[in-house]
N, CA, C and O atoms as CSV, one atom per row, in Angstrom:
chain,resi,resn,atom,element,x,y,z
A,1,UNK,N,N,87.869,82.671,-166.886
A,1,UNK,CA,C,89.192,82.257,-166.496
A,1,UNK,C,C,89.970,81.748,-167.710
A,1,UNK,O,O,91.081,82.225,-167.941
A,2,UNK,N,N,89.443,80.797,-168.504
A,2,UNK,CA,C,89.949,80.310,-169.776
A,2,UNK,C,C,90.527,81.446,-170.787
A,2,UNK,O,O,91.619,81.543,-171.345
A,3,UNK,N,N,89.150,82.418,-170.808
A,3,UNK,CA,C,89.496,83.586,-171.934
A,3,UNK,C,C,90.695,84.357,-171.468
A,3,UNK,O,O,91.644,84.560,-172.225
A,4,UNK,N,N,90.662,84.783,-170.246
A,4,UNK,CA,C,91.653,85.303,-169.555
A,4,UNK,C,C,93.179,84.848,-169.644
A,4,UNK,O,O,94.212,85.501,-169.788
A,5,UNK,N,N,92.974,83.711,-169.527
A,5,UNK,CA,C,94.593,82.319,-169.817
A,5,UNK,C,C,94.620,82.654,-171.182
A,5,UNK,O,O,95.806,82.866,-171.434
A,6,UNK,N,N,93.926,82.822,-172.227
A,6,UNK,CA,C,94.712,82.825,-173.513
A,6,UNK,C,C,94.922,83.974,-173.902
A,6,UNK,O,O,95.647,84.074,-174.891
A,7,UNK,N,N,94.347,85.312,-173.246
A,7,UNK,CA,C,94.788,86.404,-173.503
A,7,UNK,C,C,96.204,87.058,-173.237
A,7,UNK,O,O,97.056,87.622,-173.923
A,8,UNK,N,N,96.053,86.732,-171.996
A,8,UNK,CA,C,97.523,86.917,-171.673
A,8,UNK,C,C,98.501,85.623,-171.819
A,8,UNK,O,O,99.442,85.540,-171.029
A,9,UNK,N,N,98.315,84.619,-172.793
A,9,UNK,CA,C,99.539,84.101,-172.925
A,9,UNK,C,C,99.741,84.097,-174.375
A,9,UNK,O,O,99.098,84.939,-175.003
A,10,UNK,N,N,100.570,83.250,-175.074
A,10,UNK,CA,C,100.996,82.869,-175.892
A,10,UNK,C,C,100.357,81.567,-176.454
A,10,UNK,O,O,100.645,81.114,-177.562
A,11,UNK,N,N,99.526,81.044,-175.654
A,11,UNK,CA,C,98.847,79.854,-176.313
A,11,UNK,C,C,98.177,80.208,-176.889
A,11,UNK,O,O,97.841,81.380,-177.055
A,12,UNK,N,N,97.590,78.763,-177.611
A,12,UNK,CA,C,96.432,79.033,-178.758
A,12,UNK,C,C,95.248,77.994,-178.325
A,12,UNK,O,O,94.454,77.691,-179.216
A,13,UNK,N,N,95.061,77.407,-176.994
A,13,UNK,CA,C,94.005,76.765,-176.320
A,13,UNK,C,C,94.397,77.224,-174.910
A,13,UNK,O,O,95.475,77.517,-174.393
A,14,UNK,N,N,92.896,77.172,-174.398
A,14,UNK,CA,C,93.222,77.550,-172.782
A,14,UNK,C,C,91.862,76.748,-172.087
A,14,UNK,O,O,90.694,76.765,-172.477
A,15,UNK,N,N,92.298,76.241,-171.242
A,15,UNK,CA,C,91.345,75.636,-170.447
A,15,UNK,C,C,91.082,75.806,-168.825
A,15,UNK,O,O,92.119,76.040,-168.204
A,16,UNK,N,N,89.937,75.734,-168.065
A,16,UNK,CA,C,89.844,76.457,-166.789
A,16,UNK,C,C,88.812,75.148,-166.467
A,16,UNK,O,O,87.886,75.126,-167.278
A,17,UNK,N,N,88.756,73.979,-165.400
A,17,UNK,CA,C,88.605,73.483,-164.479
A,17,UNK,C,C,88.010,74.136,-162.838
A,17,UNK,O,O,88.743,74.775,-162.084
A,18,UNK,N,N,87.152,73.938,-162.662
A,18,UNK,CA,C,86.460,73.697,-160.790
A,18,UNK,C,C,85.848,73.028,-160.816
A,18,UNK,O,O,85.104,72.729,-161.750
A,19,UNK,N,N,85.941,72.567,-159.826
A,19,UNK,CA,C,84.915,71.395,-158.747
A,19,UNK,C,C,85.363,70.871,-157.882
A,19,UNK,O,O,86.544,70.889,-157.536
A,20,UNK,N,N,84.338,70.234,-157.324
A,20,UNK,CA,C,84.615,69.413,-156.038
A,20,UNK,C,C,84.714,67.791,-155.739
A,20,UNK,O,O,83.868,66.956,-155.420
A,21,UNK,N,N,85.902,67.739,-155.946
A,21,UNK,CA,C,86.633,66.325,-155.865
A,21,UNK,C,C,86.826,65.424,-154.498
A,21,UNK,O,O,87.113,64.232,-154.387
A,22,UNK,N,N,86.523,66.582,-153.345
A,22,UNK,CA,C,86.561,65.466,-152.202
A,22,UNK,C,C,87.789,65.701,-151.761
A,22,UNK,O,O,88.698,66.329,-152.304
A,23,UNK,N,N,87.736,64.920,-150.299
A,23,UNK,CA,C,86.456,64.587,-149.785
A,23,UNK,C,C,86.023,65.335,-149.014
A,23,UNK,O,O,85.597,64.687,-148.058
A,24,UNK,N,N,85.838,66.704,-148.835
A,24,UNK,CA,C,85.354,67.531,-148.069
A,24,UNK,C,C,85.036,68.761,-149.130
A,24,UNK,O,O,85.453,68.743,-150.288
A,25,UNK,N,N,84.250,69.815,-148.582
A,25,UNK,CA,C,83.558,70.753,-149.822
A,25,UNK,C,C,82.581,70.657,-150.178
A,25,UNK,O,O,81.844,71.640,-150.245
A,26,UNK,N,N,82.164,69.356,-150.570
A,26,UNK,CA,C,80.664,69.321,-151.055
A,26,UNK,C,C,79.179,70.209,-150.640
A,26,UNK,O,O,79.413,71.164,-149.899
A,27,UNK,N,N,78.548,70.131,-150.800
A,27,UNK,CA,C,77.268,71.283,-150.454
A,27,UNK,C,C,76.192,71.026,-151.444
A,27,UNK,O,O,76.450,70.805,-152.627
A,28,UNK,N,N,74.943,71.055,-150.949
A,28,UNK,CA,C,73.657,70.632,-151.529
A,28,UNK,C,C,73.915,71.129,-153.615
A,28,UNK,O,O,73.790,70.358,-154.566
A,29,UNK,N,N,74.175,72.195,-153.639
A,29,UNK,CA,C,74.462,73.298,-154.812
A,29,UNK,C,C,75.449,72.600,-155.501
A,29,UNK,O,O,75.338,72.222,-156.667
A,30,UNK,N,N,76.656,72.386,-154.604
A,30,UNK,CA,C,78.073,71.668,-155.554
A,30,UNK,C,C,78.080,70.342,-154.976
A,30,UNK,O,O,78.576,70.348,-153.849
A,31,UNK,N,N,77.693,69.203,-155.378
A,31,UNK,CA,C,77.805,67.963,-154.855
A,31,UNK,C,C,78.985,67.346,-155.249
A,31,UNK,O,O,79.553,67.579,-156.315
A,32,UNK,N,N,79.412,66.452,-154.285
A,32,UNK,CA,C,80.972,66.019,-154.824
A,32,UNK,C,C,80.797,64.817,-156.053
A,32,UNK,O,O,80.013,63.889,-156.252
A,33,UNK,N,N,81.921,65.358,-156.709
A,33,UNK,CA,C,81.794,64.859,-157.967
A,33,UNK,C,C,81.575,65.817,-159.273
A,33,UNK,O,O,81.671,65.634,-160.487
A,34,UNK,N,N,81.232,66.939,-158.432
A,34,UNK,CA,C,80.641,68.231,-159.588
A,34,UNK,C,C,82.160,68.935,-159.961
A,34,UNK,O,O,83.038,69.281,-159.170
A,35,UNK,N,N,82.146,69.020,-161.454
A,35,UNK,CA,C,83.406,69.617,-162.052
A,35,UNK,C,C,82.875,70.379,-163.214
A,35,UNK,O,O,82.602,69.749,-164.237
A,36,UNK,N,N,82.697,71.681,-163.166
A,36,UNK,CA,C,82.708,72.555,-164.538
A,36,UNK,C,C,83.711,72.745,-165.074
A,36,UNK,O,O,84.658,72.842,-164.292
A,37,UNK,N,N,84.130,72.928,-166.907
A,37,UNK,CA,C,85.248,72.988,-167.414
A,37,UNK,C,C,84.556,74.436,-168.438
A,37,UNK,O,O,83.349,74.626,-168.587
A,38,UNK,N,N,85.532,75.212,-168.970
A,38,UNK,CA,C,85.454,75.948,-169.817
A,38,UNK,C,C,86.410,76.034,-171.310
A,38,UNK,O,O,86.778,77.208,-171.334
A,39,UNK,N,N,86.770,75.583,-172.104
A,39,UNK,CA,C,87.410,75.887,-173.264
A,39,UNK,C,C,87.488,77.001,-173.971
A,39,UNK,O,O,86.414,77.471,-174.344
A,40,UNK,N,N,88.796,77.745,-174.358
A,40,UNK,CA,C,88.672,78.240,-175.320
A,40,UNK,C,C,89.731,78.699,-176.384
A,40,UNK,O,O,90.841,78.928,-175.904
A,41,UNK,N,N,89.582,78.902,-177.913
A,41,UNK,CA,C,90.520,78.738,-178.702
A,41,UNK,C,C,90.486,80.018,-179.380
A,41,UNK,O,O,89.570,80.751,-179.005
A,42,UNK,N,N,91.259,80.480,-180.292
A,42,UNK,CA,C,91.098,81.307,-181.462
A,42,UNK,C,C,89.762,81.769,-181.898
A,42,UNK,O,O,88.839,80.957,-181.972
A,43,UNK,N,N,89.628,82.770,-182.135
A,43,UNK,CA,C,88.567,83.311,-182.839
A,43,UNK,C,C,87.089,83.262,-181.742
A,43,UNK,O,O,85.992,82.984,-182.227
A,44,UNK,N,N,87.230,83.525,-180.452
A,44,UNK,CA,C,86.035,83.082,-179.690
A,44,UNK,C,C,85.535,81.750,-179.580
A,44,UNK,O,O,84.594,81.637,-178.794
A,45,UNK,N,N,85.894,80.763,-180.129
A,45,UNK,CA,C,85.448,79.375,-180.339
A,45,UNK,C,C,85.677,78.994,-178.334
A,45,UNK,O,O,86.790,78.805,-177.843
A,46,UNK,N,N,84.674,78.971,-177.707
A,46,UNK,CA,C,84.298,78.546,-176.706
A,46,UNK,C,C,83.031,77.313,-176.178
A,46,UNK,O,O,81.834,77.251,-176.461
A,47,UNK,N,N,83.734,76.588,-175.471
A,47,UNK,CA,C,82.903,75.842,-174.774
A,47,UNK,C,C,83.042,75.636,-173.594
A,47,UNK,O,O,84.175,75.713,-173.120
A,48,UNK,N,N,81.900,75.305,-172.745
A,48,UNK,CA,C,81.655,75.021,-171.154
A,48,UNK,C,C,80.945,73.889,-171.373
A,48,UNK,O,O,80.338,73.515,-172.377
A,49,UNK,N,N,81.166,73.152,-169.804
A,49,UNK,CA,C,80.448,72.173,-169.759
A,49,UNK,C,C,80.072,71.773,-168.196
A,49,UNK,O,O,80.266,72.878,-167.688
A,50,UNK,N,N,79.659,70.915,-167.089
A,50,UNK,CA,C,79.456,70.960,-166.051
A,50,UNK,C,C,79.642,69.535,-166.451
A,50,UNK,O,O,79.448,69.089,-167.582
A,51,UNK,N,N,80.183,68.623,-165.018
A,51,UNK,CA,C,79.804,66.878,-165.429
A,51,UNK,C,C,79.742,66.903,-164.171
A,51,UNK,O,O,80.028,67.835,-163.419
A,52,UNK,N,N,79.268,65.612,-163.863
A,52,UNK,CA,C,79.060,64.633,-162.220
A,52,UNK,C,C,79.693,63.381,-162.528
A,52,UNK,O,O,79.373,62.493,-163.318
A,53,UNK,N,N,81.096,63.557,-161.378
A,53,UNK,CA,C,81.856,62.303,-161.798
A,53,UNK,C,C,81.700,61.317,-160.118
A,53,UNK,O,O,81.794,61.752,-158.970
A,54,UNK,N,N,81.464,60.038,-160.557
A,54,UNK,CA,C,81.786,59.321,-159.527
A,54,UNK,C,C,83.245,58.432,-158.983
A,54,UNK,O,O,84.242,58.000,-159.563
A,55,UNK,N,N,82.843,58.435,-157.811
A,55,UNK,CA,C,83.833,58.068,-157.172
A,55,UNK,C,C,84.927,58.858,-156.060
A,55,UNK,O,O,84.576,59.885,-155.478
A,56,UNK,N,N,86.333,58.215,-155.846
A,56,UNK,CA,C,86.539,58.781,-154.923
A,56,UNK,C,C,87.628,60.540,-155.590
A,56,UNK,O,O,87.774,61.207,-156.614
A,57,UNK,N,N,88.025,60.507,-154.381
A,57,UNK,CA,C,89.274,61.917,-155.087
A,57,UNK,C,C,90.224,61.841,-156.641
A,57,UNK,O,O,90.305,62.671,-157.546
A,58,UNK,N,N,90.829,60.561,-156.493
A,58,UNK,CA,C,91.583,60.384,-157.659
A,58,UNK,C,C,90.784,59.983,-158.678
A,58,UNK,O,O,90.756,60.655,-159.709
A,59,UNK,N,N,90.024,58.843,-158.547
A,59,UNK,CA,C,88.585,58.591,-159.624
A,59,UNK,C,C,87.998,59.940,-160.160
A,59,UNK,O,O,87.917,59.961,-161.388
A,60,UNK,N,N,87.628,60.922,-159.602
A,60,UNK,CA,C,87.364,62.205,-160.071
A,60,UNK,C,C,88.184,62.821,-160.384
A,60,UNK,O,O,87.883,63.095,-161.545
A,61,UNK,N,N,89.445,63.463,-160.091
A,61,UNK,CA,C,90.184,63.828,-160.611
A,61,UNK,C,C,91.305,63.413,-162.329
A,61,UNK,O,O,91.951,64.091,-163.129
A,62,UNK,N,N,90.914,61.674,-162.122
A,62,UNK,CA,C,91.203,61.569,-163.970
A,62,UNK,C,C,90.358,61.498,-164.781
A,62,UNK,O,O,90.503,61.517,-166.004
A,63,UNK,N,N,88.892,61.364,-163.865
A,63,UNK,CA,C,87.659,61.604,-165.432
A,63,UNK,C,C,87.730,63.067,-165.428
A,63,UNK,O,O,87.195,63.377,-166.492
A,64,UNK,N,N,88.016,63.920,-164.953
A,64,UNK,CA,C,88.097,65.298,-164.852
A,64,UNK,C,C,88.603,65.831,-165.856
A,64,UNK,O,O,87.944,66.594,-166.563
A,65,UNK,N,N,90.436,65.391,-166.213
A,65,UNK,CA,C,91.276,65.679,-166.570
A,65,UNK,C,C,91.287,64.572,-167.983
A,65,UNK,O,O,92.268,64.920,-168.641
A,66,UNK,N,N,90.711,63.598,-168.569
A,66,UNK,CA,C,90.462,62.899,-169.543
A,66,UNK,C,C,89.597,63.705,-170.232
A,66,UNK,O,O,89.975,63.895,-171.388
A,67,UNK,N,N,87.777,64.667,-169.711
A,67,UNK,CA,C,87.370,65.076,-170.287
A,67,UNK,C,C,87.814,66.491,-170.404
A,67,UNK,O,O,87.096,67.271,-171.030
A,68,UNK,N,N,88.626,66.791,-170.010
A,68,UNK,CA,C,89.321,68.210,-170.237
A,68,UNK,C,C,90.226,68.274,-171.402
A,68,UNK,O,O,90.323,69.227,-172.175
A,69,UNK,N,N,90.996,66.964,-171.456
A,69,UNK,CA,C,91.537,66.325,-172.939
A,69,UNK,C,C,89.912,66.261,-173.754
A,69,UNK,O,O,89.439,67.381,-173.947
A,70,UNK,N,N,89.553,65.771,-173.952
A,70,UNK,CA,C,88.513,65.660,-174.714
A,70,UNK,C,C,87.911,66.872,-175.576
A,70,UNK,O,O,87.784,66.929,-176.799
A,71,UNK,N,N,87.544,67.914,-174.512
A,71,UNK,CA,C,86.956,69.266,-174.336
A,71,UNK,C,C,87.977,70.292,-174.998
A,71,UNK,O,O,87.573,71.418,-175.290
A,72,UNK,N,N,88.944,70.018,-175.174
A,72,UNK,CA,C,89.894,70.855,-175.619
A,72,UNK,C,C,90.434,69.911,-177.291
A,72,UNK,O,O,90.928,70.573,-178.204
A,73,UNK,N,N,90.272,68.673,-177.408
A,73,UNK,CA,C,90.016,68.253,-178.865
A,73,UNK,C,C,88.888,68.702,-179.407
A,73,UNK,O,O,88.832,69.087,-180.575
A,74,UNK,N,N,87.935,68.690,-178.638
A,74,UNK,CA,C,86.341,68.865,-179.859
A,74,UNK,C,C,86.537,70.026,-180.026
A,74,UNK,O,O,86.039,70.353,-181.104
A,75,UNK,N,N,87.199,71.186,-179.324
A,75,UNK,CA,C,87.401,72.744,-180.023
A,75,UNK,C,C,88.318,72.984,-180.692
A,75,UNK,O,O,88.426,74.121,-181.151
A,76,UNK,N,N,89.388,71.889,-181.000
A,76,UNK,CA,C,90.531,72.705,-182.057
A,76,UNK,C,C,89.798,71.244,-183.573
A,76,UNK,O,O,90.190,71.022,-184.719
A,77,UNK,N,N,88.993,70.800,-182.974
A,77,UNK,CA,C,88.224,69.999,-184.532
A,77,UNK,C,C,87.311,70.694,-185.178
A,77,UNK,O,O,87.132,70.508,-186.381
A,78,UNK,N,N,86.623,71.570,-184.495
A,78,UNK,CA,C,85.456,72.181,-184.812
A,78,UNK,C,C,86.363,73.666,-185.697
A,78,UNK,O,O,85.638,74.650,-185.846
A,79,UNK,N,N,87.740,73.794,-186.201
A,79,UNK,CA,C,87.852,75.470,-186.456
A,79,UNK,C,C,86.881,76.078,-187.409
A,79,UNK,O,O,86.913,77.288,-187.636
C-alpha cells in the first residue's frame, strides 16, 4: 500500500497504517490494540513494523499516529 502511495504520487515518503483500534473488530489473530505500519522512501528504503498499543480508541489511535511520525523519521535519517 505504501509502495503503491509513492508511486503514483509526487511524494517522496509514503506511509500505510492498519489495525484495530476499537472497540469492536478485534479477533484472537488481530487483538485490539494491534496496528501494523509500513514506510517507504526513495530508492526502496522500506520499513514495516507491527505494535500492540494500549488503551482505549483515541489512546490507540495517537500512539499509532506518533509512531508513524517516528517510522517515517528513522527512514528519511537512514538515506
Amino acid at each position: 500500500m505504501a509502495q503503491g502511495a509513492l508511486a503514483h504520487s509526487n511524494a517522496n515518503l509514503a506511509i500505510a497504517i492498519t489495525g484495530i483500534a476499537g472497540p469492536q473488530g478485534a479477533t484472537e489473530q488481530k487483538p485490539l490494540g494491534m496496528v501494523s505500519f509500513a514506510a517507504v522512501a526513495p530508492k526502496n528504503r522500506i520499513r514495516n513494523s507491527t505494535k500492540y498499543f494500549k488503551g482505549n480508541r483515541e489512546q490507540i489511535r495517537t500512539q499509532a499516529v506518533i509512531f508513524a511520525l517516528e517510522l517515517l523519521l528513522a527512514i528519511t535519517n537512514n538515506s
